[in-house]
N, C-alpha and C positions, 0 to 999 in steps of 0.2 A: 573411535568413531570413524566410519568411513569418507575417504573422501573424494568429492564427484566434481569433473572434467566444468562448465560452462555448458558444452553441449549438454550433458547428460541433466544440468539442472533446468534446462531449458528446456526439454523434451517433460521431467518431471513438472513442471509447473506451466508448461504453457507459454511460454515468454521467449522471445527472440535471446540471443544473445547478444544483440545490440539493444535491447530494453535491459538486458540485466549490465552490460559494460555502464550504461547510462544513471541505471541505479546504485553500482557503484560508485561512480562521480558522484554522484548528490548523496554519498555516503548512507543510502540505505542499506547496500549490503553491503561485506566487507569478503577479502578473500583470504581465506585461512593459511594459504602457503601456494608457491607457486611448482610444480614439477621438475627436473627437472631438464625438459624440453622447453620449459620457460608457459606452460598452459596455469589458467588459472585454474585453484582447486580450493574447493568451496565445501563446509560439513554440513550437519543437519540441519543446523540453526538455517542456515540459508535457505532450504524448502521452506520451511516456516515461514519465515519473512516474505517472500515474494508470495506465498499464497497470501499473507494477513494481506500483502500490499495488492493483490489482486483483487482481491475479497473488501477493500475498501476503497478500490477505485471505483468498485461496481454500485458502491453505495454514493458514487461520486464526491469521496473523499478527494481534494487536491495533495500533488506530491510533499507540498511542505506541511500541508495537517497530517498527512501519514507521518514524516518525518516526523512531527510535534510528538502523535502518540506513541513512536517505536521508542523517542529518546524517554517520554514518560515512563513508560513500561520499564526499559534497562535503568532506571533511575531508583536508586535507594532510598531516595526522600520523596518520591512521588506516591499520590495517593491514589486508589480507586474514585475518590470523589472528584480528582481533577480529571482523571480520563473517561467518566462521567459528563464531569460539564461541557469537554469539547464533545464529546456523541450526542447530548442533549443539544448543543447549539446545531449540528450538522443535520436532527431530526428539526427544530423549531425552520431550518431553511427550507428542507425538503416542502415541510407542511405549508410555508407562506408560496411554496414555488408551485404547490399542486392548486394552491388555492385562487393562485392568479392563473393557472391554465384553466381550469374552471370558469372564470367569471368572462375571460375569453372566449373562450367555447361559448357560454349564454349568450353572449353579446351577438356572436356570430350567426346562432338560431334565431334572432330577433330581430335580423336585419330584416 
């Protein structure tokens, strides 16, 4: 498996390298070994991750429900139905939150 500089995974996903040093702090991503010039180097898995983690920030996942479902996911006693139940609560918020921008919006027309 090859492996790719911080720059190079930054330019692949989108993400500063101070969004991904930061995600490694809060141990979403990890780094597979370091050069040695002392650069971090990071493999596949790491594209993976920062796009899931980009991919559900967009769904306005927070970083520690992202964290919740990576650690779900690499877990061997984790189910589908729990990482289920947290998208199902993350959908039931969306819907209460469209549905008070809505009643907002009427109230607004009706002034």
């Amino acid at each position: 498996m090859k492996k790719i500089t911080i720059g190079k995974l930054a330019q692949l996903t989108a993400v500063s390298a101070d969004t991904l040093r930061y995600y490694e702090k809060m141990n979403l991503i990890s780094v597979e070994s370091r050069s040695a010039g002392g650069y971090r180097l990071y493999n596949e898995e790491a594209i993976r991750r920062v796009r899931f983690i980009r991919g559900a920030k967009a769904l306005n996942f927070t970083l520690d429900e992202i964290k919740q479902l990576l650690l779900l996911k690499s877990s061997d006693k984790s189910t589908c139905a729990q990482i289920l139940k947290h998208t199902e609560g993350k959908i039931k918020e969306a819907e209460t939150r469209i549905a008070e921008l809505a009643a907002r919006c009427l109230r607004c027309l009706y002034r």
